[in-house]
N, C-alpha and C positions, 0 to 999 in steps of 0.2 A: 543224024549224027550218032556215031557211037557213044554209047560213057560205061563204064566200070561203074558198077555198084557192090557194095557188098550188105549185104542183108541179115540179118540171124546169123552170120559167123557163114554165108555161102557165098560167093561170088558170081555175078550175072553180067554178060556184057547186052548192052541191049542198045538197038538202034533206034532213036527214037527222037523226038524235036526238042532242044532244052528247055522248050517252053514249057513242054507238057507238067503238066504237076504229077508231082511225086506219090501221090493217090493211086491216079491210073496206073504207073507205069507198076506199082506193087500190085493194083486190084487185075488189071487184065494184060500186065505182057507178063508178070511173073509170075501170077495165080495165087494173092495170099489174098484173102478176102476177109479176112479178120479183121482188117481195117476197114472204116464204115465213112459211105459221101454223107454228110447229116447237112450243112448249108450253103458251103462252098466259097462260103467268105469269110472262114475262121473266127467263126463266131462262136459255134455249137462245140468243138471240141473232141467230136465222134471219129476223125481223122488221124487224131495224137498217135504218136511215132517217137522213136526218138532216135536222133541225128547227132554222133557223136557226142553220146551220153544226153544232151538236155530233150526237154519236149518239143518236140514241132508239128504245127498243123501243116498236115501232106496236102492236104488239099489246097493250097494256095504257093506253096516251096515247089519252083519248077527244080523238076531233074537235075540239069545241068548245079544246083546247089548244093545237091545233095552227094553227088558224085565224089569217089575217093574217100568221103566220110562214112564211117560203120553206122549202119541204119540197124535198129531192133523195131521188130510189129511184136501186134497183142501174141501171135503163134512164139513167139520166142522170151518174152518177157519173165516165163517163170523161171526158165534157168537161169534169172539172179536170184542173189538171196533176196533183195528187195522186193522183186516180182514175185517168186515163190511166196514169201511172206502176206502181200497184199490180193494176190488173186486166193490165197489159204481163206485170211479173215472174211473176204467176199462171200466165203461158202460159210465158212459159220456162223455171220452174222446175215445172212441172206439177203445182199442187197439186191439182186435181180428181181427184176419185174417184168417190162416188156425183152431188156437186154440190150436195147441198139445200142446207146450209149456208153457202156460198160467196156467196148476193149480202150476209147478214148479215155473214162474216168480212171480205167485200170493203169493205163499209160502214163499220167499225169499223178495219179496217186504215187505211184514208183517212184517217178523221177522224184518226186516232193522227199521222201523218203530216202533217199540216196543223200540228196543234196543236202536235208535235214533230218539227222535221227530222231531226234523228241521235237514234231511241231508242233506248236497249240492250236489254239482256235482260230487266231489271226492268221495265221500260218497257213492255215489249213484254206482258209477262208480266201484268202490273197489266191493260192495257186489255183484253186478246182474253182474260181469265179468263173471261169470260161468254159466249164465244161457244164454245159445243158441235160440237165434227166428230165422228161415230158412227162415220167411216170412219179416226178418228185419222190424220188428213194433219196433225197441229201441228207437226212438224221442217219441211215442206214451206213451212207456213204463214208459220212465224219465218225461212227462208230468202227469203221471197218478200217479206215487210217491211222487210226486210235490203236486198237489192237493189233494191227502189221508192226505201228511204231513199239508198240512194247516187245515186238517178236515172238 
């Protein structure tokens, strides 16, 4: 079945099963691979997207939900100020390590940031729970949310 998506501010008409999840249809019908498979049961958080402004794990959100809603991935997120700001402190508080996890932390940092300009700990704590780093960079992480939040 057909659906309309709009992506990063482009529009894609793609024929596809509603079922499919919103992962695939970004990682192999429209080529953005910035988003990452990590568990498939929205657990890990390496999927985040976000769907009409809030975060969504792509990996489990068939198409069909997503449809007519503005989807942003990690390839578009710096043109907010929010993204710009938090992919910025990424880099100078160095939280990379291995990296896989990072376009979903990066996603979920955002959105947190958007919705909240000064979060605390709890704050911080509550939204990126769902997001998994294997490489245990989360001191790095909370400092890097920390300083996007100051701007």
């Amino acid at each position: 079945m057909p659906y309309n998506l709009t992506v990063n501010g482009k529009s894609y008409a793609v024929d596809v099963d509603g079922d499919i999840p919103l992962l695939w249809v970004l990682r192999d019908t429209i080529g953005l691979t910035g988003t990452k498979f990590g568990c498939g049961i929205a657990m890990c958080g390496a999927c985040t997207v976000h769907v009409d402004g809030q975060a969504a794990r792509s990996c489990v959100m068939p198409v069909s939900e997503a449809a007519e809603k503005p989807i942003t991935t990690i390839e578009a997120i710096g043109d907010t100020p929010e993204g710009k700001r938090v992919q910025q402190a990424w880099l100078d508080i160095d939280v990379v390590q291995c990296g896989y996890c990072q376009s979903g932390q990066i996603m979920s940092a955002t959105a947190l940031i958007a919705a909240n300009p000064t979060p605390t700990d709890d704050d911080i704590d509550a939204v990126m729970a769902g997001n998994i780093c294997r490489c245990g960079t989360y001191p790095r992480i909370r400092a890097a949310i920390k300083l996007a939040a100051r701007g």
